[in-house]
C-alpha positions as CSV (number, residue, x, y, z in Angstrom):
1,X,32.2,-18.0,-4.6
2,X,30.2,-16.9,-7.4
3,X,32.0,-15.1,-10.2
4,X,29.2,-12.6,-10.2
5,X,29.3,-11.9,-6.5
6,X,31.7,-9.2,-5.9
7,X,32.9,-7.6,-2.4
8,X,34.9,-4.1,-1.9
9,X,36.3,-3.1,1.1
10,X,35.4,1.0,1.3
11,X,37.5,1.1,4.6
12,X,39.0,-0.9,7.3
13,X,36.4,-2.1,8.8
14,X,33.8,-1.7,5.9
15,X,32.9,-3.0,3.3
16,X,30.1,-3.8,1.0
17,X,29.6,-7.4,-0.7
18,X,26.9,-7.2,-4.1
19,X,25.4,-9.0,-7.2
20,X,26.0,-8.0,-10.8
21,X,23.6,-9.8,-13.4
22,X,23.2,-8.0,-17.4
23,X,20.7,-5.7,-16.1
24,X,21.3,-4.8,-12.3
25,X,23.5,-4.4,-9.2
26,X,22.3,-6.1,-5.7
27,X,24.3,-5.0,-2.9
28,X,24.0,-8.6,-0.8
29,X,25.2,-7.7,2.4
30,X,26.8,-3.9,3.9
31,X,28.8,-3.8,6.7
32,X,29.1,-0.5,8.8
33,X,30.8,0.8,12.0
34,X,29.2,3.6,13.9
35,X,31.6,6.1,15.7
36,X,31.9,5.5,19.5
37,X,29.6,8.2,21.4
C-alpha cells in the first residue's frame, strides 16, 4: 500500500479510504450504510 494512501474507519461499517500529496487531500473511495426503511 502506498504510504500516502490512508484509510479511517468513521464507524463499524464505514469508512473512508483517501490520498495526501504536499498540496491536497483525495478521498479514493467512501463507503456508507443506509438505515434499513
Amino acid at each position: 500500500q502506498d504510504a500516502n494512501v490512508w484509510s479511517r474507519r468513521l464507524t463499524q461499517t464505514d469508512r473512508i479510504v483517501y490520498l495526501v500529496s504536499e498540496d491536497r487531500i483525495e478521498f479514493l473511495q467512501a463507503r456508507y450504510h443506509y438505515s434499513d426503511r
